[in-house]
N, C-alpha and C positions, 0 to 999 in steps of 0.2 A: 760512219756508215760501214766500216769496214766486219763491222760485229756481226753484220748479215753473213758471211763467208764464213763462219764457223760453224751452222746449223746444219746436220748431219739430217738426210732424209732415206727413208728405204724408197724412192720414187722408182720406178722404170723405163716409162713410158713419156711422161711429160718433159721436155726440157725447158728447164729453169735460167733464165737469167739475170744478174743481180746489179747489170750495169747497162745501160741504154749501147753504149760503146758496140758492145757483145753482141747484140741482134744483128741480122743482116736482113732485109727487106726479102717479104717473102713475093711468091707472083698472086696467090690469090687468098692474102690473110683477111678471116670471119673473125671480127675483133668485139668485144667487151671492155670495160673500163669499170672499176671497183676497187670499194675496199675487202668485199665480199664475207666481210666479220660474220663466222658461222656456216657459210657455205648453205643456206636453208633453203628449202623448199621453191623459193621466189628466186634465188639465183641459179637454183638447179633448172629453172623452167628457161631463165635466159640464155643457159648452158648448152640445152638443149636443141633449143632454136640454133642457137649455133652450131650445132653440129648436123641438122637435118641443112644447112642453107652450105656445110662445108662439102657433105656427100654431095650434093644437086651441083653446086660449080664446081666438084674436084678440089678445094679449099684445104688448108687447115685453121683450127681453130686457134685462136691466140686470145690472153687474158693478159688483162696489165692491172697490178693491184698494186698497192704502196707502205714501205714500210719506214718506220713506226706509221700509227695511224696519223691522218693530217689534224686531226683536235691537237694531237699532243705536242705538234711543234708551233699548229698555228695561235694556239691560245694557251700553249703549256699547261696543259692541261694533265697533271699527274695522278689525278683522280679516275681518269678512265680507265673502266675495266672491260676485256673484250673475249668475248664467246673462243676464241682461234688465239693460238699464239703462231708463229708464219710456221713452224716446219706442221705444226695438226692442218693448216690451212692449204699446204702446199701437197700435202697427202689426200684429202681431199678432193683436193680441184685433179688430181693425181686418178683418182675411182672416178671421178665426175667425165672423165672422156677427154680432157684438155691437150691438146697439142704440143703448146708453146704456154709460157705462163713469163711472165716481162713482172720483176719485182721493182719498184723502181723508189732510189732512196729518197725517201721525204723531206726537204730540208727546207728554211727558212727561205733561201734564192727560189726552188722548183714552184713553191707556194706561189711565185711574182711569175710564175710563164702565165703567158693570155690564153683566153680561149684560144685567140686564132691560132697561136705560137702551137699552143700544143697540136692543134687539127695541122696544120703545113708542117712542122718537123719532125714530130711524133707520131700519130698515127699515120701520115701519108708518106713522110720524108724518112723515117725511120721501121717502123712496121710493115708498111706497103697494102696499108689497109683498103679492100675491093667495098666490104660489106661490114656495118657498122652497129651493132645490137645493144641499144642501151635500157635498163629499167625505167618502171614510170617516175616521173618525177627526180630525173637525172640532171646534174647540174656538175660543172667543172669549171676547171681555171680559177684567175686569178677574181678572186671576189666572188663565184660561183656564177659569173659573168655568163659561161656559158649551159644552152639548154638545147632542148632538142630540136626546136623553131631556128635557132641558130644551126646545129649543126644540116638541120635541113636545107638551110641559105646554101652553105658551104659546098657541102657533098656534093654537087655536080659540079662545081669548079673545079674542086682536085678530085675527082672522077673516083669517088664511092656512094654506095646506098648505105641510108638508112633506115632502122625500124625500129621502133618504139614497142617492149609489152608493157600493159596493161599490168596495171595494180591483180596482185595474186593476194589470195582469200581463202582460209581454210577455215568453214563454216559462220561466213559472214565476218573471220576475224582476220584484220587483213595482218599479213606476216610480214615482221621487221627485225631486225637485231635488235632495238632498243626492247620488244616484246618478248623477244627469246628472253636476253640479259636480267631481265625482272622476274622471270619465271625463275629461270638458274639462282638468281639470289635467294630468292623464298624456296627454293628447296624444293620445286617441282617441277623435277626433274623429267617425270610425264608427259608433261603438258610439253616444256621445251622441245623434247625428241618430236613431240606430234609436231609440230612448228620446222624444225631441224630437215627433217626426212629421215635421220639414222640419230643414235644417242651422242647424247655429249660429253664428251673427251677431256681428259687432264692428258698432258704427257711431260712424267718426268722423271727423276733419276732415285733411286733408293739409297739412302744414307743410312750409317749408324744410330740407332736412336739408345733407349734406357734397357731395353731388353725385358719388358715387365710384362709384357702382353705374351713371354715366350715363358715364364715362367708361373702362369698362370692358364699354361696349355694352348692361349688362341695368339703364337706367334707373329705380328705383322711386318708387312713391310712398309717403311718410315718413307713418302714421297714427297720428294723436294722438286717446287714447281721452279725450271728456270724463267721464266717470262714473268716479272713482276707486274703487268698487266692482264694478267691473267683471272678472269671473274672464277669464285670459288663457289659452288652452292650453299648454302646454310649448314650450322652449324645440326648433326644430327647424324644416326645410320642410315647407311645405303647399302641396295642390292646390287652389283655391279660384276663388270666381265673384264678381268683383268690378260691383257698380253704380254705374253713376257717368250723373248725369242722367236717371234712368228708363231707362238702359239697359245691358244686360250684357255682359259682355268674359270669359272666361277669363284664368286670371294664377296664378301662385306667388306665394306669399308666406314669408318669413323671420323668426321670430319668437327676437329673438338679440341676442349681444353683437357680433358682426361680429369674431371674433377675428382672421381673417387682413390684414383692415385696419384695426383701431383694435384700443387698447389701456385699452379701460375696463368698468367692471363695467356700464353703461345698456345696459338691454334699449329694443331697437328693436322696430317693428313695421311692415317694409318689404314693399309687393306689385310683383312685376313684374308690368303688364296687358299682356295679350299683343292686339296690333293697336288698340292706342291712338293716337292722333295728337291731341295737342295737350297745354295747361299744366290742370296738377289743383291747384296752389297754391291753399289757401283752401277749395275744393272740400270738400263733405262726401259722404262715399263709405259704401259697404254694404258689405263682405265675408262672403263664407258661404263657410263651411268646407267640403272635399269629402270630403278624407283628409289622413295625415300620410306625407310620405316621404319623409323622413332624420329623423336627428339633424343639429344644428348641430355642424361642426369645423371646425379650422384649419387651413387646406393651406398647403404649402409654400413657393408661390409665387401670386404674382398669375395665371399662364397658369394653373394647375393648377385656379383657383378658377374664372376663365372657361370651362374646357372641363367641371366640375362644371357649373357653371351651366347650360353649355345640354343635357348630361343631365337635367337636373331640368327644364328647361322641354319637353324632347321627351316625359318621361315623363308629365308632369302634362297636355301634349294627348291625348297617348294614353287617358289616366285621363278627362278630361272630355271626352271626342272624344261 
């Protein structure tokens, strides 16, 4: 677990802790519990509430998430792909108004804490939780043992409220990470941001790649995602808004095998920034998705891909103009 303390974040505001040890009991912690994959629209609401219940008792807000996610140690599950990798999550919850933010390492043992264990030493014995705000259909501990009927037993014992919201609904659809992550796959990337609240994010670092995109005039940069969990959209171009340094640039990007110039199965994940001037090598970059506009294919000739090209880059200013 110790691979969580390498993840560099530009946060400010929020403080971060990556070991239960580290927290000190606060007087009046407005608590949550998640895994929060995506940070969308139904966790911003629970977010919220937290923060309207932290103004009113003088509170601060506090979020306990966990990392890796619990599928992957409880069922090893290496197949899960997730909306967030923790530093885009932690940035997030960072704009989202968070306090305190408790990462707390996921492991085979933490799996075997009980409901109760977790309510007496962790949220009350360790966070100092007053006020307790979990989504609908919220379940914890060991076997998923615990629910909101329980933690309502609980709560006047060790002396917090709780409140339950309500399933959230964006036009009768109700909003999930597993709903985001299926939209993101299919390449509609639209649809996800509507679900999201804000677009959905890659963050990673620029490496070396063939240099064939630079000598064909639409130079990119070559993004290497660290978080092998990480869900990619479908294979195909996008309109997107790339960061680089605290500041923003419009750009296409290609998420592909490069059929008309290479000949192998590696998916790439190349952005053209459009009005960039200088070296991004090493650079760690932001991309947020806008829309999708094409499918990836293979043209005929190298000019025929050039003059696609700058269709796709005329169309994508148009789109973020």
């Amino acid at each position: 677990m110790n691979k969580l303390l390498k993840y560099s974040t530009a946060v400010e505001k929020v403080k971060v802790y990556y070991r239960l040890e580290d927290f000190n009991p606060l007087d009046k912690a407005v608590v949550t519990t998640g895994t929060f994959d995506g940070v969308h629209k139904g966790h911003q609401t629970i977010i919220n509430r937290l923060k309207e219940i932290a103004v009113k008792e003088k509170g601060e807000v506090v979020v306990i998430t966990f990392e890796p996610h619990p599928r992957i140690v409880i069922y090893n599950d290496s197949s899960i792909r997730l909306i967030n990798s923790l530093p885009e999550k932690i940035d997030l919850l960072e704009k989202a108004g968070v306090d305190h933010l408790l990462v707390i390492p996921f492991t085979k043992e933490f799996s075997r804490t009980t409901s109760i264990d977790f309510i007496r030493n962790i949220l009350v014995g360790k966070i100092g939780t007053k006020k307790l705000v979990i989504g609908y259909n919220h379940y914890f501990g060991r076997n998923r043992e615990g629910s909101f009927s329980h933690l309502k037993e609980y709560g006047p014992i060790y002396g917090f409220d709780v409140e339950e919201i309500p399933a959230q609904e964006i036009d009768n659809v109700d909003i999930s990470s597993t709903k985001i992550r299926d939209a993101i796959e299919k390449g509609e990337v639209r649809l996800a941001n509507s679900y999201l609240g804000h677009d959905f994010t890659i963050l990673g670092k620029v490496v070396e790649g063939n240099k064939r995109g630079r000598a064909i005039g639409f130079p990119t940069a070559n993004i290497a995602v660290d978080a092998s969990y990480k869900i990619i959209p479908s294979l195909g171009v996008y309109a997107v808004r790339v960061s680089i340094d605290n500041k923003f640039y419009n750009g296409m990007l290609n998420i592909g095998k490069r059929p008309t110039v290479s000949d192998t199965d590696t998916i790439s994940i190349e952005a053209n920034v459009f009005d960039f001037v200088g070296d991004l090598y090493g650079k760690e970059i932001k991309v947020s998705f806008h829309s999708r506009i094409r499918d990836e294919r293979k043209f005929d000739s190298i000019d025929k891909l050039k003059e696609q090209l700058q269709k796709d880059k005329n169309n994508c200013k148009k789109i973020l103009a």
